[in-house]
C-alpha positions, 0 to 999 in steps of 0.5 A: 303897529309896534307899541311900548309895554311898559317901563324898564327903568330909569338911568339917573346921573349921580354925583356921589355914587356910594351915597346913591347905592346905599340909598336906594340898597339900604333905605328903599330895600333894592338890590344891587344887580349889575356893577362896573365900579370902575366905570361908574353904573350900579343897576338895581331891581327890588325884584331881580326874579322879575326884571334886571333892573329898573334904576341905572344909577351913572357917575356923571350928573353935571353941577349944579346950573346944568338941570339934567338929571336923566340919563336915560328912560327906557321902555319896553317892547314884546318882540324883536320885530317890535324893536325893529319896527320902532327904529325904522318909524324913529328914523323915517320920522327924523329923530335921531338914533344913539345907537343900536346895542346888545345887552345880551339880557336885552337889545335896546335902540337908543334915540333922543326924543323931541326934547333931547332926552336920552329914550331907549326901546329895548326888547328882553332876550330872555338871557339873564346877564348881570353885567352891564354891557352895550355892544353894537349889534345890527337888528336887520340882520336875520332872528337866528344872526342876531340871536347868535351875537346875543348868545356869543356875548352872553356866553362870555358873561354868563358866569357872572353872579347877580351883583357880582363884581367883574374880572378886569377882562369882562369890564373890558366888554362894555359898559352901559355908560353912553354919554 
């Protein structure tokens, strides 16, 4: 049976985004992965060797009286099946999927737990992308399908530095923000 295997990281929504990026860069020592300025997420990894990202920081925190904070837990799975086997038990157990996305360094199914908390299962794809993208992609499709559209999207953003800024054109690609 499929299982999580740990952590990815955590989505936080922010209302001053500068303020949040130079917290978690300058005070807790993290560095900036991936960024889309315009759109509002900033990613960043106290060990980007290691893994991508562990906090998503997103422009959007609602006032006050409104108490969600979380944009998103995200957990990790082994293997493309694995990914797999967690939608068709999400679905055949009623809970409802956000969506199903390449990220090209991974492909994540999002879903709302029994609470309404954003919750994604994603699977590491072994390509380094530093740019935060969501692209639909279909998981039922063959391995070799669905490592094409992960190849075809990666190779368009590959060129991209860690913590680089983007040209107007790969902005244009996608942005992990889903509301």
């Amino acid at each position: 049976m499929a299982r999580v295997t740990g952590l990815g990281h955590v989505g936080i929504y922010v209302r001053d985004l500068d303020q949040m990026v130079a917290f978690y860069r300058d005070v807790m020592g993290m560095q900036v992965t991936k960024q889309n300025w315009r759109a509002g997420a900033v990613f960043l990894s106290a060990d980007p060797e290691a893994v991508d990202h562990e906090i998503a920081l997103m422009r959007g925190r609602p006032d006050g009286a409104d108490p969600h904070l979380i944009q998103q837990i995200s957990m990790r799975v082994s293997t493309l099946d694995d990914l797999r086997s967690f939608r068709r038990r999400l679905i055949a157990d009623g809970y409802r999927i956000e969506g199903i996305v390449n990220h090209a360094s991974a492909i994540g199914c999002y879903f709302f737990d029994p609470e309404g908390n954003r919750t994604e299962v994603f699977w590491v794809t072994g390509r380094p992308c530093w740019v935060p993208t969501v692209k639909p992609i279909d998981i039922e499709q063959s391995d070799e399908a669905v490592l094409a559209e992960v190849d075809q999207l990666w190779n368009q953003l590959r060129d991209v530095p860690v913590g680089g800024r983007m040209s107007e054109e790969t902005a244009t690609l996608g942005v992990a923000r889903q509301e």
